[in-house]
N, C-alpha and C positions, 0 to 999 in steps of 0.2 A: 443534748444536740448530737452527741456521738454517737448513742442509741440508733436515733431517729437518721442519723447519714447513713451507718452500718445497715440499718434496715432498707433500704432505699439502695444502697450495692448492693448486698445480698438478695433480691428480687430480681435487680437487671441482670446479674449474672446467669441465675436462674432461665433467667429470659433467652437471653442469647444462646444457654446451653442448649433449650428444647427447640429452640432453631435450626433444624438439622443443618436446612440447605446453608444457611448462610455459616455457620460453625467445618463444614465440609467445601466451603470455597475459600476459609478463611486459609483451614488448615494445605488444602489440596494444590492452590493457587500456586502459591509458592516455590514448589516443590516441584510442579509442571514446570514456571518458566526456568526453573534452573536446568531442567532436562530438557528442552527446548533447547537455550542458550547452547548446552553444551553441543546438543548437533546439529547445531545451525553454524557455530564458530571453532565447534573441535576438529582434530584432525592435526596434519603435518602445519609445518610453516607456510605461511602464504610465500609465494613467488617475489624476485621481483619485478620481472620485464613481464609483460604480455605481448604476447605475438599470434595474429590474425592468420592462418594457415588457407589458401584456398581451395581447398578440398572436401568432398562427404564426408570421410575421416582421416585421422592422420595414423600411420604408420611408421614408428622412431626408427625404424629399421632402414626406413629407404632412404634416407638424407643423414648425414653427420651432425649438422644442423640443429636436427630434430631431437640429437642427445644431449644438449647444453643443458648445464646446471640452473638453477634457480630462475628457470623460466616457464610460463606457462603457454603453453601450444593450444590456440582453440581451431576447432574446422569451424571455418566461415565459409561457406561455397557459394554466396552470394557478396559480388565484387562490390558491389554497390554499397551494401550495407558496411561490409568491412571497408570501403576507405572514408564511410560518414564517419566510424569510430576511428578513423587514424586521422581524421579533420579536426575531432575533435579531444584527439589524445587519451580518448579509453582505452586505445589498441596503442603498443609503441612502435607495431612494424606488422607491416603484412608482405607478403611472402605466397610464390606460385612459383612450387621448387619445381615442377614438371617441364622438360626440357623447350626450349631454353627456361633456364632459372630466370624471375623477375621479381621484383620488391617496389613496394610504395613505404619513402621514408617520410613522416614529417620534419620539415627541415626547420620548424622551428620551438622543436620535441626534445627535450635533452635526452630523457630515457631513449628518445631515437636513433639520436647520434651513436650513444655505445651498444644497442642493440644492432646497428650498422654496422659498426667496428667486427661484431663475432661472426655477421654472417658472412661477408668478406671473407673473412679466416677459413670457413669451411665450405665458401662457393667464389672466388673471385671472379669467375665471370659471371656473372647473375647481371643481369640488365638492372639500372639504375631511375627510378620515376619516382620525383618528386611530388609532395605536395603540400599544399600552407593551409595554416588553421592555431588559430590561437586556442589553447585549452579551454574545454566549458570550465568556468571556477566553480568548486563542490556548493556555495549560496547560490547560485545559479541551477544548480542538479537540487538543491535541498529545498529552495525554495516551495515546486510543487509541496513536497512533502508535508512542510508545516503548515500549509494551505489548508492538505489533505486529513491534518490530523485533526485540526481544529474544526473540518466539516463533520470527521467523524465522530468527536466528544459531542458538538453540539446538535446532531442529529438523534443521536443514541440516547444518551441522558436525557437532552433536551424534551422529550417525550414520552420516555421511560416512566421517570418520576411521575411527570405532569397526571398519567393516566393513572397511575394506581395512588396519586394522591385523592383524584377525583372519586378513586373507587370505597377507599377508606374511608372518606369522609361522605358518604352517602351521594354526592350530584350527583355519578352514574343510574345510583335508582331513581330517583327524580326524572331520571332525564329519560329513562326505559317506560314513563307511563306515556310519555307525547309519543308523536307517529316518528320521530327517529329512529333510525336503524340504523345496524352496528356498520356498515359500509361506509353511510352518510357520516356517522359522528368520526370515523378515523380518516376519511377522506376531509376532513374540513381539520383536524391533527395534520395531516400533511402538508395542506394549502398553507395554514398558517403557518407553521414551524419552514417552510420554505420558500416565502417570503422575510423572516427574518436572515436565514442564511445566505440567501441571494444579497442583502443589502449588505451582513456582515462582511462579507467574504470579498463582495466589489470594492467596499471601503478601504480592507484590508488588501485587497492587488494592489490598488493606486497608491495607498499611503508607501506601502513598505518598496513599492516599485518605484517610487519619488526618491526613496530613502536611498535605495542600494542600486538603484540602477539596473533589475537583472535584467538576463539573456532574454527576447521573445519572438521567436522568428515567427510563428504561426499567426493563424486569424482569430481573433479576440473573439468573436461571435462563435466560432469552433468549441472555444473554449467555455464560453457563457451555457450554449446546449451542453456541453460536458459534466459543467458544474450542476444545470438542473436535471439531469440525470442522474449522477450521482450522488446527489441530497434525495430525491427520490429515495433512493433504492434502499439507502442507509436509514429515514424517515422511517421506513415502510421496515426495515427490520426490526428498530426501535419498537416500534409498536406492536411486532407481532410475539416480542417477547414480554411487555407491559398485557398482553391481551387478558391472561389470565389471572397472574401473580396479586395478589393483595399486599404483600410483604414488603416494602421499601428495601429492605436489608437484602431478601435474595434477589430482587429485581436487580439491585446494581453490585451482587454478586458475580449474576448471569452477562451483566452488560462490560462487568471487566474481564469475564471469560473471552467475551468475545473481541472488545477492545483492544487488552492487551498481546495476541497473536496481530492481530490486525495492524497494530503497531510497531513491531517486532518483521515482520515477516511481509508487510507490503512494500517494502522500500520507501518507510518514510526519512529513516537516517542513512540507509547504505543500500546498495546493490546486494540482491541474490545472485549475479550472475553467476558466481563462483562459488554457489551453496548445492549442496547434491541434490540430483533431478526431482528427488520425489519432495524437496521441503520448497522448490518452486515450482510445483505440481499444487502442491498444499496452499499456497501465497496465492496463488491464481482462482481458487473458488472464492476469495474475498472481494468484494463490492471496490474496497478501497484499493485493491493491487489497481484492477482495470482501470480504476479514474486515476493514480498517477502515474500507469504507463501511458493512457491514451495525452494524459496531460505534460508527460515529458517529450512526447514523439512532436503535439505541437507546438509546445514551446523551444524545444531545443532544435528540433528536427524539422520544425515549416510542415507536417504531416497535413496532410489535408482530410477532406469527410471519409473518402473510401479505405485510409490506411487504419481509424480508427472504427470505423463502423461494425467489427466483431466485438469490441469493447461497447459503445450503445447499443446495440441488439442486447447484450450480455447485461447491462444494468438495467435494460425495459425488462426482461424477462424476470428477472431479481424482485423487479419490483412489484408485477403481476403478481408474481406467485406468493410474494411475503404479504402483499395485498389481501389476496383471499384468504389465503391458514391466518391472519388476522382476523378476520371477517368472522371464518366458519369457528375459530374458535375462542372468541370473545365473548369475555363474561360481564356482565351488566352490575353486579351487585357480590358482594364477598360469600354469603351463605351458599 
């Protein structure tokens, strides 16, 4: 019997060795998100106040203010936007040091209060404007995200597998002698596979939104076209990487390639705001940044069609195009 086990490891190991891709995602994975991590979160200490500046940029030179320790200075040159974030306590003070000085505190922001205290110190005349806002709570901000993670596994995988199990086991050739064609057969993968996510994901708003009660300023139906957009687009990637692979092993190699940045770096556990420009450059070509930004603006922000509608242009286009390089380059059969 020990024989006949040893021989039977000694075979799959063999297996897995002549696997390149998947033995090079195994090894290479790894190794990636630890360099990832590290400059995504390396660097000095985080801050602790943040402060809304309203200017193009800011210059430490020209206010006292502006040299305070352990705080972070951003230009907000739009008023509007900077005091939605000090309504809802991402910002703990915003600040228009250009003569006369003026400030918007939340008065019911503690960070605001001593973030008060220092500018006082170094502008006592600075005009005084209030304004109220209970804090988003982070299950409230997080929410979208495990929404959006759970679209993304079950779009990806969800289809992934399905096609190249189809292809291993001969149905694809089968299916390549009837008048189907590869457009019709991944267009009928998409139909179904989002129709299941649409019922998942409704189930999942109502239940967990019965549960915890989150924030929803927006319009439900905003949100419903958002979600079938973005199950689209993520479908339609799914499948254009299933298009050729035979492999189960590198298929969901390639799909944790892609998964795990996507998870990391869309904002499904934390903010990139205060990640450097070009790794939220990087977050922004992803399918899933645009569906939980466009999904945080109406949920938290009351956003309506025209504030999101670069994000739907943006996952129609995603989806066309993953659509076709599926299409053009799908294979019917393993040989």
């Amino acid at each position: 019997m020990i024989r006949r086990l040893l021989s039977v490891w000694h075979a799959r190991n063999l297996e897995f060795l002549r696997d390149r891709g998947t033995l090079l995602f195994t090894l290479f994975l790894p190794i990636a998100l630890v360099v990832g991590m590290g400059f995504v979160f390396g660097g000095p200490p985080r801050p602790l106040f943040k402060v809304g500046v309203l200017a193009e940029r800011i210059d430490k030179g020209s206010h006292p203010f502006l040299r305070e320790q352990y705080m972070e200075f951003v230009a907000t040159p739009d008023e509007t936007a900077a005091l939605r974030k000090l309504t809802h306590q991402t910002l703990d003070l915003v600040v228009d040091l250009r003569s006369p000085a003026r400030y918007w505190v939340n008065t019911d922001s503690p960070k605001g209060y001593i973030v008060e205290k220092l500018l006082l110190a170094a502008a006592p005349d600075a005009q005084r404007q209030p304004v109220t806002g209970v804090a988003v709570r982070f299950v409230d901000w997080l929410f979208p995200g495990i929404l959006g993670m759970n679209l993304m596994f079950s779009c990806l995988f969800g289809v992934g597998y399905v096609v190249v199990r189809y292809r291993k086991s001969g149905f694809l050739k089968r299916l390549h002698a009837t008048p189907l064609s590869a457009f019709e057969f991944l267009g009928a993968q998409v139909l179904s596979r989002l129709a299941i996510i649409l019922t998942v994901t409704t189930i999942l708003y109502v239940g967990i939104g019965t549960i915890i009660g989150f924030h929803s300023a927006g319009n439900v139906a905003l949100l419903a076209l958002l979600l079938v957009m973005g199950a689209l687009s993520l479908i339609a990637l799914g499948l254009t990487v299933a298009a050729r692979f035979s492999s189960e092993e590198l298929v969901g190699g390639v799909l944790n390639v892609l998964t795990w940045p996507m998870m990391l770096l869309s904002g499904v556990w934390f903010s990139l705001e205060d990640s450097p420009r070009w790794v939220q450059w990087v977050a922004h070509v992803f399918p899933l940044t645009q569906v939980l930004d466009a999904a945080r603006a109406v949920m938290l922000d009351g956003a309506g069609l025209a504030q999101i509608a670069p994000q739907l242009l943006y996952l129609a286009a995603t989806t066309l195009a993953f659509l076709a390089f599926g299409a053009w380059s799908f294979r019917w059969r393993i040989d």
